[in-house]
PQR file with spaces between the fields and no chain letter, atoms N, CA, C, O and H, PARSE charges and radii, in Angstrom:
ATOM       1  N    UNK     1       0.003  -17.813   -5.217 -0.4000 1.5000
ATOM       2  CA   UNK     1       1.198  -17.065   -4.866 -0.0000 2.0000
ATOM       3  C    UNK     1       1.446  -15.990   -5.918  0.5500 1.7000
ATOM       4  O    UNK     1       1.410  -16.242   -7.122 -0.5500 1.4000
ATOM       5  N    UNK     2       1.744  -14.570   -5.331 -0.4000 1.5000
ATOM       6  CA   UNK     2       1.917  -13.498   -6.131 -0.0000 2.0000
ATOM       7  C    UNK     2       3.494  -13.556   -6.755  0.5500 1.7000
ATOM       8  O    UNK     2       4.429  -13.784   -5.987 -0.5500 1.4000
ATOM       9  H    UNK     2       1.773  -14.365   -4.353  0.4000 1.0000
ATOM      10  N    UNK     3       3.750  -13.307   -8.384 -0.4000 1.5000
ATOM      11  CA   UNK     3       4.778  -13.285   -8.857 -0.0000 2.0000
ATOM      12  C    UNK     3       5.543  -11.826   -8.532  0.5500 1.7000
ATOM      13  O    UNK     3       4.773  -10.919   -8.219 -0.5500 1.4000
ATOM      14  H    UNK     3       2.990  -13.122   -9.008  0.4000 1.0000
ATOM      15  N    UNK     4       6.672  -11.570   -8.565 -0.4000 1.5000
ATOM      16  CA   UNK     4       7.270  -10.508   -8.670 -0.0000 2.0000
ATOM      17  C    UNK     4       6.715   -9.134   -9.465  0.5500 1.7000
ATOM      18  O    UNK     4       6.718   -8.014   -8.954 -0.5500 1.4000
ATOM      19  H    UNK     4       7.297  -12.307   -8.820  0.4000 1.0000
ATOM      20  N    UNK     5       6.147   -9.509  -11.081 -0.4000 1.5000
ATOM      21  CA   UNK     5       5.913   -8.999  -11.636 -0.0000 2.0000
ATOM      22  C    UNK     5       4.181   -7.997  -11.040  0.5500 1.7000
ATOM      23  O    UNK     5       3.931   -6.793  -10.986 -0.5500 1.4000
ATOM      24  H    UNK     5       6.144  -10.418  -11.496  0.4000 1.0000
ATOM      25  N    UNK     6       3.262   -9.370  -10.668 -0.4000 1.5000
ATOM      26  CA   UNK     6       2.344   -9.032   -9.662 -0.0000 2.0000
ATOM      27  C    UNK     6       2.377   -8.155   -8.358  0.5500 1.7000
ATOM      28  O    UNK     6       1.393   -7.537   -7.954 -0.5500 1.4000
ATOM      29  H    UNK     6       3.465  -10.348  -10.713  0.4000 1.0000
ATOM      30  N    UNK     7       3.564   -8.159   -7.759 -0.4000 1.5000
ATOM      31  CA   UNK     7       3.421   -7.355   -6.228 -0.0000 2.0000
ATOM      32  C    UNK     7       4.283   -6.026   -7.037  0.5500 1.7000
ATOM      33  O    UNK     7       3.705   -4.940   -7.002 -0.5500 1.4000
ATOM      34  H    UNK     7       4.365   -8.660   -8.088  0.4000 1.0000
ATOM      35  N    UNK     8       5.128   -6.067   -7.486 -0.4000 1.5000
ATOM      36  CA   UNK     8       5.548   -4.581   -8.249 -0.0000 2.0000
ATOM      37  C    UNK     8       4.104   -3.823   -8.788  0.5500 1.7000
ATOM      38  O    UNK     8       4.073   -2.617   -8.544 -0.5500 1.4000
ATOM      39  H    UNK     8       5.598   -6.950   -7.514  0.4000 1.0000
ATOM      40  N    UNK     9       2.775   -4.447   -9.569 -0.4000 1.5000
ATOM      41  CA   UNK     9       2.374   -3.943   -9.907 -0.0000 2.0000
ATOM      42  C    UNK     9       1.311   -3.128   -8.885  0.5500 1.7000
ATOM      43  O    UNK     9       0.658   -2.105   -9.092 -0.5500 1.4000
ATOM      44  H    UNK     9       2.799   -5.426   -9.768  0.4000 1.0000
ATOM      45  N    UNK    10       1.399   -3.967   -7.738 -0.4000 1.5000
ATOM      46  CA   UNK    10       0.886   -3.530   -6.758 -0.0000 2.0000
ATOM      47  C    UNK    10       1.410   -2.545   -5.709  0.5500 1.7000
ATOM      48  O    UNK    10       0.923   -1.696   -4.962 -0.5500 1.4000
ATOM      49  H    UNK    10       1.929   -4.798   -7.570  0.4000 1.0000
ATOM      50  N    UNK    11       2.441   -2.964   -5.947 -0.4000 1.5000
ATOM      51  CA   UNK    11       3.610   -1.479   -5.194 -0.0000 2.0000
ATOM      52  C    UNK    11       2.861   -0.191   -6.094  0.5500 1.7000
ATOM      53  O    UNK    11       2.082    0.611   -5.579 -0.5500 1.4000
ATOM      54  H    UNK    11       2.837   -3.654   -6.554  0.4000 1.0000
ATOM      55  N    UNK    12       3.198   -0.181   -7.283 -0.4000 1.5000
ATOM      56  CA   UNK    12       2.998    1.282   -7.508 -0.0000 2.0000
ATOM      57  C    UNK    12       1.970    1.181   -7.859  0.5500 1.7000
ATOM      58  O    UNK    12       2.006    2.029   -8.751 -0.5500 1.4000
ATOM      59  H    UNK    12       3.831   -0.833   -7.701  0.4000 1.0000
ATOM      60  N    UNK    13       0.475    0.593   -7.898 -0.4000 1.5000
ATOM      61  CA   UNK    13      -1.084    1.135   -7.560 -0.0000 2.0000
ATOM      62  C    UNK    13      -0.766    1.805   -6.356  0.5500 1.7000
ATOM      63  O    UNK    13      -0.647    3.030   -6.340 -0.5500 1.4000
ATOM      64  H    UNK    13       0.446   -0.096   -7.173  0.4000 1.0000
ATOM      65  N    UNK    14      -0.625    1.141   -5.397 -0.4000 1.5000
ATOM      66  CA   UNK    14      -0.782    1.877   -4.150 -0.0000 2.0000
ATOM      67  C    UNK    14       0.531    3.093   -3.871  0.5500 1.7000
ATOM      68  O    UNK    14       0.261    3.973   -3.054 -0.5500 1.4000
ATOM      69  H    UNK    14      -0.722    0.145   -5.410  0.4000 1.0000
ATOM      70  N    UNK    15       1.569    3.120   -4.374 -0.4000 1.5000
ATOM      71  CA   UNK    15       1.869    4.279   -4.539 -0.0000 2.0000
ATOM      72  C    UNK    15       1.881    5.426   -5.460  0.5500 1.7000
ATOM      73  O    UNK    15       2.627    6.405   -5.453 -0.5500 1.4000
ATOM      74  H    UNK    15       1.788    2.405   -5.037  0.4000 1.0000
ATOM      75  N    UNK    16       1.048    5.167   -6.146 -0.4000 1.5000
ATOM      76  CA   UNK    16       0.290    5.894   -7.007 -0.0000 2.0000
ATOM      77  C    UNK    16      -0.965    6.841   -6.269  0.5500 1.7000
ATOM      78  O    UNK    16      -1.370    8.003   -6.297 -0.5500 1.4000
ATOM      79  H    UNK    16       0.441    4.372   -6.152  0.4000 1.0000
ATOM      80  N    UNK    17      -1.241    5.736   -5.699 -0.4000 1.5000
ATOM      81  CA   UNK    17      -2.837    6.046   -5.050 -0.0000 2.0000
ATOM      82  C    UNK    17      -2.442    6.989   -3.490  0.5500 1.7000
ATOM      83  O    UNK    17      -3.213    7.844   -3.054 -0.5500 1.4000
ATOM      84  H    UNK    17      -0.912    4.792   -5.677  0.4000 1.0000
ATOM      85  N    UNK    18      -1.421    6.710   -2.966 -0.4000 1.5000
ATOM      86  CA   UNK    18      -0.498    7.735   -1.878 -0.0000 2.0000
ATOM      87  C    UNK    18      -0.046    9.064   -2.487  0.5500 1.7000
ATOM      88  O    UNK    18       0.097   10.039   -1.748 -0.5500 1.4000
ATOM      89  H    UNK    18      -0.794    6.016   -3.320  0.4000 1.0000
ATOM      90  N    UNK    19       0.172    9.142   -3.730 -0.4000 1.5000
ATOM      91  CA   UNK    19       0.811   10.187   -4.104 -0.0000 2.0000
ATOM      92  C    UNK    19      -0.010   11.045   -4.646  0.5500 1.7000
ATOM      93  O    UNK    19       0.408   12.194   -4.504 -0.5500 1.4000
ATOM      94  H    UNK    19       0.055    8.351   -4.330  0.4000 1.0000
ATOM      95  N    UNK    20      -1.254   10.957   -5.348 -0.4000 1.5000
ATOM      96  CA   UNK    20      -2.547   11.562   -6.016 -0.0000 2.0000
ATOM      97  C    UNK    20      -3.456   11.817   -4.812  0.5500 1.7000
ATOM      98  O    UNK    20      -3.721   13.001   -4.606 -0.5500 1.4000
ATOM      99  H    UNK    20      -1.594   10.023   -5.463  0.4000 1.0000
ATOM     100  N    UNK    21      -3.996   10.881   -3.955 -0.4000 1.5000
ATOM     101  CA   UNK    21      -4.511   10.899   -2.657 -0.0000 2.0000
ATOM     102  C    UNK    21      -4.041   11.657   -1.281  0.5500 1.7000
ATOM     103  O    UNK    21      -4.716   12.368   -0.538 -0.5500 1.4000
ATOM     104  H    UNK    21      -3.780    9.919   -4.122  0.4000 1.0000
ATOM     105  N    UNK    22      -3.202   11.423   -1.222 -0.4000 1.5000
ATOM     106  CA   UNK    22      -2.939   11.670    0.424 -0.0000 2.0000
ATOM     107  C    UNK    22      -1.196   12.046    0.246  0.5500 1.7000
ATOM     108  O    UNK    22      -0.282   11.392    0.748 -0.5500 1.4000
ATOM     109  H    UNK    22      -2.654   10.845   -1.826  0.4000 1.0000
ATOM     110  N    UNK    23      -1.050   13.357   -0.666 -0.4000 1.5000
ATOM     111  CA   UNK    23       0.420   13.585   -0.802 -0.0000 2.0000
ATOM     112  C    UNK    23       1.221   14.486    0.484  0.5500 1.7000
ATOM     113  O    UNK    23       2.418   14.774    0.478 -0.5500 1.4000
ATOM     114  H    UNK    23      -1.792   13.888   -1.074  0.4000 1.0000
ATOM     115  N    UNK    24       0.416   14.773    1.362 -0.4000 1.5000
ATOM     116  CA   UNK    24       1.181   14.487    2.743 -0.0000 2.0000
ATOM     117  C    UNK    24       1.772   13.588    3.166  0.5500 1.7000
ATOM     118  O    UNK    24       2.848   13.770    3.736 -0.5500 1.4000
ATOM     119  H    UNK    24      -0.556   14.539    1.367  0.4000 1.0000
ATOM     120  N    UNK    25       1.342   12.605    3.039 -0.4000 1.5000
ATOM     121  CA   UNK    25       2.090   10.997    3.526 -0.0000 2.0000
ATOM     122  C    UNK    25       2.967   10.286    2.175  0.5500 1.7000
ATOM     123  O    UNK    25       3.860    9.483    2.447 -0.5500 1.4000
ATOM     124  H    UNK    25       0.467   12.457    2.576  0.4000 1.0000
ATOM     125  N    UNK    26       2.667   10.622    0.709 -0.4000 1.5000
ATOM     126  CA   UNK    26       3.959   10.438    0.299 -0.0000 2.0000
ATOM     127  C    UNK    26       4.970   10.952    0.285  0.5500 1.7000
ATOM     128  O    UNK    26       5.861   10.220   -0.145 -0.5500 1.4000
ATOM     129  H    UNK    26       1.942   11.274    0.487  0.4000 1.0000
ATOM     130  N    UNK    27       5.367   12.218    0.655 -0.4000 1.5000
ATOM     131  CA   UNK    27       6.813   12.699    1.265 -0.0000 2.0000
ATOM     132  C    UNK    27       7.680   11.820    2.080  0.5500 1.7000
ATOM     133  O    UNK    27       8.861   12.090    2.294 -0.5500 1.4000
ATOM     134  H    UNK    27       4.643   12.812    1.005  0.4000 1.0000
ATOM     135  N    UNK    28       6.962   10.552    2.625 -0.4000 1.5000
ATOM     136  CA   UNK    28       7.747   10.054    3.705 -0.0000 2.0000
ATOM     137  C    UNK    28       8.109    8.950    3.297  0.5500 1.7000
ATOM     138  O    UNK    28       8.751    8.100    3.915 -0.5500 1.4000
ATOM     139  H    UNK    28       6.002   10.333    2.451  0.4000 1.0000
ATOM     140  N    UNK    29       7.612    8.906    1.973 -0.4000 1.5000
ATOM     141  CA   UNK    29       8.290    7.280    1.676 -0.0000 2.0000
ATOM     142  C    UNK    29       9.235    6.702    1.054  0.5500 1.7000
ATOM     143  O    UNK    29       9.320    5.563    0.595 -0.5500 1.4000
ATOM     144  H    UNK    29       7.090    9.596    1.471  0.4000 1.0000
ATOM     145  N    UNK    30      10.229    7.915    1.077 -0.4000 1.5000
ATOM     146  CA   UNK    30      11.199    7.691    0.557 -0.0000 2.0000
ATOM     147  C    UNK    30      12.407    7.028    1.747  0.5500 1.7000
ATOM     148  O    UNK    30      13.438    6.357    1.697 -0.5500 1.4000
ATOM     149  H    UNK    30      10.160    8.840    1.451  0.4000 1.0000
ATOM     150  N    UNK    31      11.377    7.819    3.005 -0.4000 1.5000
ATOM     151  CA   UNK    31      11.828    7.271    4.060 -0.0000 2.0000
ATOM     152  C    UNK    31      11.211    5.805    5.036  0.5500 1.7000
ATOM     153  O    UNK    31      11.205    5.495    6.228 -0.5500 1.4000
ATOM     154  H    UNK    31      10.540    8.364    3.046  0.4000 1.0000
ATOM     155  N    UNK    32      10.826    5.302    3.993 -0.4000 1.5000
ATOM     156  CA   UNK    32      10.382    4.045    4.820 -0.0000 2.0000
ATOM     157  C    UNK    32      11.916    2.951    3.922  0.5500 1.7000
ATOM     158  O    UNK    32      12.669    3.003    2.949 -0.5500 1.4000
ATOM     159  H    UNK    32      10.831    5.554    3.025  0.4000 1.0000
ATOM     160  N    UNK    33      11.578    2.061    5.142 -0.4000 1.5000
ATOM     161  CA   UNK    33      13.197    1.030    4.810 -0.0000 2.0000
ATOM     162  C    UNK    33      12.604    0.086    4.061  0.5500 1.7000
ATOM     163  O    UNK    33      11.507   -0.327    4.437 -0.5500 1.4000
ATOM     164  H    UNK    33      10.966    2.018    5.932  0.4000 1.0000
ATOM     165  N    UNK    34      13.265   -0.501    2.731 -0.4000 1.5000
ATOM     166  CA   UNK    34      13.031   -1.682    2.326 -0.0000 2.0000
ATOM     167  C    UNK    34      14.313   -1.788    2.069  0.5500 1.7000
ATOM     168  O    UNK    34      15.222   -1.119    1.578 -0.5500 1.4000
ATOM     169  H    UNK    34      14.156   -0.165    2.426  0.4000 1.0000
ATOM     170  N    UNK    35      14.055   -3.260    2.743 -0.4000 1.5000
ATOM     171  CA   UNK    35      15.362   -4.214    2.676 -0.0000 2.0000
ATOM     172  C    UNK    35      15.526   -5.118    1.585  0.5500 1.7000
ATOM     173  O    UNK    35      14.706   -6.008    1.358 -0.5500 1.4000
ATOM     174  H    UNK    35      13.318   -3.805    3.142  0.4000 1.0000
ATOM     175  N    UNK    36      16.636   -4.913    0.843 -0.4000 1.5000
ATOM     176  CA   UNK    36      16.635   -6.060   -0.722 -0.0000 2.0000
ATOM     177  C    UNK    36      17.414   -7.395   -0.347  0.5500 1.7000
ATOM     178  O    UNK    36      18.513   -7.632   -0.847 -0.5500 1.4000
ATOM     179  H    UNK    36      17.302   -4.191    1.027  0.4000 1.0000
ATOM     180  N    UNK    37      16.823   -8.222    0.520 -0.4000 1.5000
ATOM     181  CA   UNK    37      17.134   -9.390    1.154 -0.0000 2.0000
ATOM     182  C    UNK    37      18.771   -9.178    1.753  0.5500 1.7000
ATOM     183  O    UNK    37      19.553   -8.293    1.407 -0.5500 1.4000
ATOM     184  H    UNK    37      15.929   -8.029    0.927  0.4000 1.0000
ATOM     185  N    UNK    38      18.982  -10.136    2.625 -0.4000 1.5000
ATOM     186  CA   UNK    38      20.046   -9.894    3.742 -0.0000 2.0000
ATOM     187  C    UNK    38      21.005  -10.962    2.930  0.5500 1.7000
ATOM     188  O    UNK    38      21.812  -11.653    3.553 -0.5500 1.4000
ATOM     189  H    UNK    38      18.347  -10.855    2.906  0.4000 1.0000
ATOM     190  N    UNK    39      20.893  -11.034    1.787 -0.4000 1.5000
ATOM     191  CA   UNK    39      22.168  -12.177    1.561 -0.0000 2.0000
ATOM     192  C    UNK    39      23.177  -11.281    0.700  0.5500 1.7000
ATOM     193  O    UNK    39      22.910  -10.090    0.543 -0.5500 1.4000
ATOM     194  H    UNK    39      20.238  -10.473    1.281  0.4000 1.0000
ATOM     195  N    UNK    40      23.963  -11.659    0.320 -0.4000 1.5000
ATOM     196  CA   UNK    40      25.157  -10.870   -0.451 -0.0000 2.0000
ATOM     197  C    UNK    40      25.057   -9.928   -1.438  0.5500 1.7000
ATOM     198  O    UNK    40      25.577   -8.836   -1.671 -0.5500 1.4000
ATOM     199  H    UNK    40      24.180  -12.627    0.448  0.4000 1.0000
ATOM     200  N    UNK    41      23.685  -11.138   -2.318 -0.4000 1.5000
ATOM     201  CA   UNK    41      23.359  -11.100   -3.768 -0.0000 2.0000
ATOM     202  C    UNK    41      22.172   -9.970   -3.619  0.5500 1.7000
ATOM     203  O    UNK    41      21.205  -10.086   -2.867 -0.5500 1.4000
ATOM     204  H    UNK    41      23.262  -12.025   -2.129  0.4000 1.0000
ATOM     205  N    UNK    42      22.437   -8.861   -4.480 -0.4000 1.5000
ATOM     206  CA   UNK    42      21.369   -7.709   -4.585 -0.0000 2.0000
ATOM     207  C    UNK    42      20.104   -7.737   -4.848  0.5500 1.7000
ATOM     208  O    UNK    42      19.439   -6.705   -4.758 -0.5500 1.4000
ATOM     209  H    UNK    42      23.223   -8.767   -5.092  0.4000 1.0000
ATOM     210  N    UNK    43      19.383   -9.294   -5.335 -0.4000 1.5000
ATOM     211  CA   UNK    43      18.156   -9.453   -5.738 -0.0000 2.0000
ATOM     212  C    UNK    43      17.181   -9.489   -4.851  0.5500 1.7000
ATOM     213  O    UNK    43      17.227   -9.925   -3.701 -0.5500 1.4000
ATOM     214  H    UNK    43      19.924  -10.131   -5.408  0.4000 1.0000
ATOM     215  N    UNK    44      16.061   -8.890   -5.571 -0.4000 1.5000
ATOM     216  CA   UNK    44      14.928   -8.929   -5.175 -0.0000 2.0000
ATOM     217  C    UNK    44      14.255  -10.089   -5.283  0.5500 1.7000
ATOM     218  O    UNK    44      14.107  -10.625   -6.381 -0.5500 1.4000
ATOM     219  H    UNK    44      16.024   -8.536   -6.505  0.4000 1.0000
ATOM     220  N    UNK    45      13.715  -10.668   -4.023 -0.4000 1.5000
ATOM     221  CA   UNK    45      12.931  -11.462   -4.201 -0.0000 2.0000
ATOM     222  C    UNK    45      10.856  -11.127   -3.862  0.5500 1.7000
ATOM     223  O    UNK    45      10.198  -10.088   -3.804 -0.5500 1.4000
ATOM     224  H    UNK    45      13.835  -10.233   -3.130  0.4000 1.0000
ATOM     225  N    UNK    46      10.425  -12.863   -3.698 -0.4000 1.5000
ATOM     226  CA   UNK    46       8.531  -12.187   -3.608 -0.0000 2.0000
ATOM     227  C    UNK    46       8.512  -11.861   -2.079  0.5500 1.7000
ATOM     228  O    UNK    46       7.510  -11.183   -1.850 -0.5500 1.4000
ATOM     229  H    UNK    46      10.960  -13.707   -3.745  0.4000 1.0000
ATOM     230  N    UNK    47       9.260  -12.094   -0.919 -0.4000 1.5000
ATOM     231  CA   UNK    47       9.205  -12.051    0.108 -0.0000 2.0000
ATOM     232  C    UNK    47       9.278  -10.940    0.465  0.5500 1.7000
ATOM     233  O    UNK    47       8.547  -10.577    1.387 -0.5500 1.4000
ATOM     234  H    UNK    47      10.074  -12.645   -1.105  0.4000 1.0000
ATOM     235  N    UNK    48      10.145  -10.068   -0.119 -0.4000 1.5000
ATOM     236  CA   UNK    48      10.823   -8.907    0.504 -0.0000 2.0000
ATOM     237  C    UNK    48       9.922   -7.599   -0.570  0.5500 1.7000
ATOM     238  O    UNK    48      10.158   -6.407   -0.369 -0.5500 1.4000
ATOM     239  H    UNK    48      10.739  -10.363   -0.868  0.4000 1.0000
ATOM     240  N    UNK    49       9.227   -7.907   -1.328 -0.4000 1.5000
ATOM     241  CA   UNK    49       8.284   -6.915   -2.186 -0.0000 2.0000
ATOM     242  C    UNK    49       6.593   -7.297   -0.965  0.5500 1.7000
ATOM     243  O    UNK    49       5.894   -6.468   -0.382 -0.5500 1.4000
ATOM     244  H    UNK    49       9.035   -8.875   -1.491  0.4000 1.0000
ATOM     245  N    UNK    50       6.494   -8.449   -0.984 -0.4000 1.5000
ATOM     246  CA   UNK    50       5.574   -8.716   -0.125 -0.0000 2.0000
ATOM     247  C    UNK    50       5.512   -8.277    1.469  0.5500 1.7000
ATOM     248  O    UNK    50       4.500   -8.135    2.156 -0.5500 1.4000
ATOM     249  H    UNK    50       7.062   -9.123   -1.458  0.4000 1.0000
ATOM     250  N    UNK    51       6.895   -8.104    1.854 -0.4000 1.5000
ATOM     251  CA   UNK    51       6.913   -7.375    3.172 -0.0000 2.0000
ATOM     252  C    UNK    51       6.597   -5.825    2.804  0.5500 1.7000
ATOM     253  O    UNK    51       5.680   -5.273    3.413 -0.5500 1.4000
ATOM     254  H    UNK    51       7.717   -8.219    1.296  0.4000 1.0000
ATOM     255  N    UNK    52       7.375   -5.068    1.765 -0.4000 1.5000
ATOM     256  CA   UNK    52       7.440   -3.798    1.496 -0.0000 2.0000
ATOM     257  C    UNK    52       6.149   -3.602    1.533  0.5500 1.7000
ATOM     258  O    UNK    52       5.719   -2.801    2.363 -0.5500 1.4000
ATOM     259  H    UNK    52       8.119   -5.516    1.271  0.4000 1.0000
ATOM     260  N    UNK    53       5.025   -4.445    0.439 -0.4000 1.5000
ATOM     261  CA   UNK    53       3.538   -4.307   -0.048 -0.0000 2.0000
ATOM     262  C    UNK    53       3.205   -3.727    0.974  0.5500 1.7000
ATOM     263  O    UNK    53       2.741   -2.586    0.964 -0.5500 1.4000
ATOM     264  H    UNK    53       5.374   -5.096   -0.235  0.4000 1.0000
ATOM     265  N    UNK    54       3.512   -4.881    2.715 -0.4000 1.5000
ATOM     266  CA   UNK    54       2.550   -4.515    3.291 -0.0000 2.0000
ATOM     267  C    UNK    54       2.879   -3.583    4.440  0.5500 1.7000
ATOM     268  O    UNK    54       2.181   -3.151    5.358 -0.5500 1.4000
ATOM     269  H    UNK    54       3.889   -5.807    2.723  0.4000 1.0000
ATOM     270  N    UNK    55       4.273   -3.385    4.082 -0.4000 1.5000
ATOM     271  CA   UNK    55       4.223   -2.207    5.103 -0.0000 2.0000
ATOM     272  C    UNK    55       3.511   -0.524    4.165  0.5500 1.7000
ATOM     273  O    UNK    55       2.827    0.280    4.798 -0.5500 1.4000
ATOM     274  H    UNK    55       4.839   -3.736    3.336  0.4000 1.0000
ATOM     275  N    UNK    56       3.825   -0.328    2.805 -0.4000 1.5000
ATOM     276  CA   UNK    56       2.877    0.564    2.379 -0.0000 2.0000
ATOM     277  C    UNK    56       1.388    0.514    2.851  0.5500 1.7000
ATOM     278  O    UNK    56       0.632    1.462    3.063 -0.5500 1.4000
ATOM     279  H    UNK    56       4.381   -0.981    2.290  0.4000 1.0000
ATOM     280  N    UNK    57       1.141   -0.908    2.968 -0.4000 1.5000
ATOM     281  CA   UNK    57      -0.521   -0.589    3.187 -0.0000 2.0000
ATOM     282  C    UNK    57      -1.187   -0.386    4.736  0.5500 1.7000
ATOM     283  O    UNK    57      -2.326   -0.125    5.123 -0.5500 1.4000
ATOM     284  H    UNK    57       1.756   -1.678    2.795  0.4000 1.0000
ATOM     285  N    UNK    58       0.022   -0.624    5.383 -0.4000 1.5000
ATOM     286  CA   UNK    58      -0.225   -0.476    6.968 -0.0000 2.0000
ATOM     287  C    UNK    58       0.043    1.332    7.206  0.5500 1.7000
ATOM     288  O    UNK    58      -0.780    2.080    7.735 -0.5500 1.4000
ATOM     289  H    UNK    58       0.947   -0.836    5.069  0.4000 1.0000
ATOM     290  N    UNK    59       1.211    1.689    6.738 -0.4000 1.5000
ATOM     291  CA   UNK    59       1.643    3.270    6.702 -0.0000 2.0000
ATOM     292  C    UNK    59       0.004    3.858    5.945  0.5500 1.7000
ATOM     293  O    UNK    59      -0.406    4.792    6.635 -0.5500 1.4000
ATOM     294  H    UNK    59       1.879    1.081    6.308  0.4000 1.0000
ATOM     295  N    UNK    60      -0.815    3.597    4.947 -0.4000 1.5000
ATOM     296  CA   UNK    60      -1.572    4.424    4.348 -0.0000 2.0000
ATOM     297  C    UNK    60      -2.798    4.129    5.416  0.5500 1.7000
ATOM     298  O    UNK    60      -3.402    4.975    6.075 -0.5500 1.4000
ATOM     299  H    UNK    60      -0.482    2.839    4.387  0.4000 1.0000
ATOM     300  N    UNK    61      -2.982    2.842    5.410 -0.4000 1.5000
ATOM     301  CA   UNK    61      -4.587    2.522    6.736 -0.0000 2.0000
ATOM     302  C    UNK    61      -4.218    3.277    8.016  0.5500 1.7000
ATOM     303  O    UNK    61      -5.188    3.769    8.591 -0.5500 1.4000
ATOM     304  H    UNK    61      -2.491    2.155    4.874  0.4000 1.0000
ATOM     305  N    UNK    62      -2.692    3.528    8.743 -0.4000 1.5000
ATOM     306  CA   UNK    62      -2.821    4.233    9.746 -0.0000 2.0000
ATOM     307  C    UNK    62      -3.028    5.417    9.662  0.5500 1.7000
ATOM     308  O    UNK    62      -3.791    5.952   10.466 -0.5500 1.4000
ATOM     309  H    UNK    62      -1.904    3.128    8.276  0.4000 1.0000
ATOM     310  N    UNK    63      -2.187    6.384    8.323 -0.4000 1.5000
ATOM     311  CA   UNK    63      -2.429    7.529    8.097 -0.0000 2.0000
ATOM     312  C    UNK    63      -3.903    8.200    8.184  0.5500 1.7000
ATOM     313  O    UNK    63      -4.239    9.255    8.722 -0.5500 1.4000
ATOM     314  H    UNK    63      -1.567    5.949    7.671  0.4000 1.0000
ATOM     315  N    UNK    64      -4.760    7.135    7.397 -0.4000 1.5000
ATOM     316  CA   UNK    64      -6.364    7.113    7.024 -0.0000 2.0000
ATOM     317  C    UNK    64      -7.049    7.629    8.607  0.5500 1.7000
ATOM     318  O    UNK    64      -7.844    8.508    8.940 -0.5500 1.4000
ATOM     319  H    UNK    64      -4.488    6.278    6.959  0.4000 1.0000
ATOM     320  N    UNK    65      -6.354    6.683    9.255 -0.4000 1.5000
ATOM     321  CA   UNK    65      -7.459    6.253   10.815 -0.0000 2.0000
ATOM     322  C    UNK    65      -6.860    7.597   11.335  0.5500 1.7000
ATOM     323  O    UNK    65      -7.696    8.395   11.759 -0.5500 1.4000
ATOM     324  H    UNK    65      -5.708    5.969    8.985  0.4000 1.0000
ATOM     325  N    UNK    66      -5.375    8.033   11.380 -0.4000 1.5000
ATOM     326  CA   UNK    66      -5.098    9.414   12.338 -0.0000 2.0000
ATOM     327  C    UNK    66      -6.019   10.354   11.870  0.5500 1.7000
ATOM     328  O    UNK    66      -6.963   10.879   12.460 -0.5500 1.4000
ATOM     329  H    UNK    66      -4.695    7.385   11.036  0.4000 1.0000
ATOM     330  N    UNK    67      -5.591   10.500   10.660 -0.4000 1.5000
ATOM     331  CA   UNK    67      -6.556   11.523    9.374 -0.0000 2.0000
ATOM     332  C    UNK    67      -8.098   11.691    9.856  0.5500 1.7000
ATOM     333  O    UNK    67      -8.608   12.790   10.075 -0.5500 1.4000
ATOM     334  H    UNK    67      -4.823   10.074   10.180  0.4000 1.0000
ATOM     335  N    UNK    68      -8.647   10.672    9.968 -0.4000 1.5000
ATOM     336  CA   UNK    68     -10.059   10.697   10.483 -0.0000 2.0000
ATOM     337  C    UNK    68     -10.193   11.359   11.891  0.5500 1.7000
ATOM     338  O    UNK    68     -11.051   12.229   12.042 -0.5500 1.4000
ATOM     339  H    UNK    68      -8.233    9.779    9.790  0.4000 1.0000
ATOM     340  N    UNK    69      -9.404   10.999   12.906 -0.4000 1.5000
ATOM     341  CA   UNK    69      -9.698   10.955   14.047 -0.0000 2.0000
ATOM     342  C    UNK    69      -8.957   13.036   14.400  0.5500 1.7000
ATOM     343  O    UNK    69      -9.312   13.872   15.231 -0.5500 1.4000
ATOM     344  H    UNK    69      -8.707   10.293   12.783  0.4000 1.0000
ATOM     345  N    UNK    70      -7.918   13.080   13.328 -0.4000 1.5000
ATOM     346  CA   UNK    70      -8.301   14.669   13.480 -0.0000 2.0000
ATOM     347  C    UNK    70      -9.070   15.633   12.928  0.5500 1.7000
ATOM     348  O    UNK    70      -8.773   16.802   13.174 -0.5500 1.4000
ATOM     349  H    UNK    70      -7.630   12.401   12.653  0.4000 1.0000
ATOM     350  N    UNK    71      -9.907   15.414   12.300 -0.4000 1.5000
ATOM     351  CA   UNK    71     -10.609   15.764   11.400 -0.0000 2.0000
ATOM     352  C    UNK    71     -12.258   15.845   12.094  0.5500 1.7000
ATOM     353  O    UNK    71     -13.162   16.532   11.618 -0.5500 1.4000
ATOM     354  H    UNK    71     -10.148   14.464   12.100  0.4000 1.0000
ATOM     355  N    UNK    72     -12.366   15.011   13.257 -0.4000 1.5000
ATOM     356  CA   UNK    72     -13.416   14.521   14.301 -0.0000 2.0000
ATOM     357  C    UNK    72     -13.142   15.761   15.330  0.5500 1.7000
ATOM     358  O    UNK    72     -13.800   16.468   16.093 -0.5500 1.4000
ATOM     359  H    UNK    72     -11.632   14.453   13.643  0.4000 1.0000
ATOM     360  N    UNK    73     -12.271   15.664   15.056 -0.4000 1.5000
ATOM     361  CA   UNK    73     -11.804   16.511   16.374 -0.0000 2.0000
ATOM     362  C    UNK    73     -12.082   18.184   16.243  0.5500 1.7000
ATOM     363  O    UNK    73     -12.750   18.842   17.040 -0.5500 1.4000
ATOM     364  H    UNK    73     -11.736   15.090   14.436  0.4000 1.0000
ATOM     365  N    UNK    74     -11.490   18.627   15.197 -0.4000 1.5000
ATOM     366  CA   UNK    74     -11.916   20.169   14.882 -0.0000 2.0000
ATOM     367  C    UNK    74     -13.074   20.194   14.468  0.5500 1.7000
ATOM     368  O    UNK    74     -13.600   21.266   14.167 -0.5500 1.4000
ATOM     369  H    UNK    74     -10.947   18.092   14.549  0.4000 1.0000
């Protein structure tokens, strides 16, 4: 099981790697939603860094596959 300290560090590899790489698609991520759990208390937990993780890595693999498939095209 990944600690907090672990999936943060993995948040910003991969947004690191969005922003040096493919800085068309980091403009938008300021607009993607992360939710800091639904209870009262403002904390972050591993669940809700682990959802975020993987919605960054689904937003960059789709970007990848559109990216390719226009790029085929012209």
């Amino acid at each position: 099981m990944k600690t907090l300290n672990t999936l943060m560090q993995d948040i910003i590899q991969i947004t690191t790697e969005i922003e040096t790489s493919y800085p068309e698609l980091y403009k938008y991520l300021s607009e993607t939603p992360i939710s800091i759990g639904e209870t009262e208390q403002k904390t972050v937990n591993t669940h809700d860094l682990k959802e975020y993780l993987a919605t960054l890595k689904s937003q960059l693999q789709h970007h990848i596959e559109t990216h390719k498939k226009s790029v085929k095209e012209i």
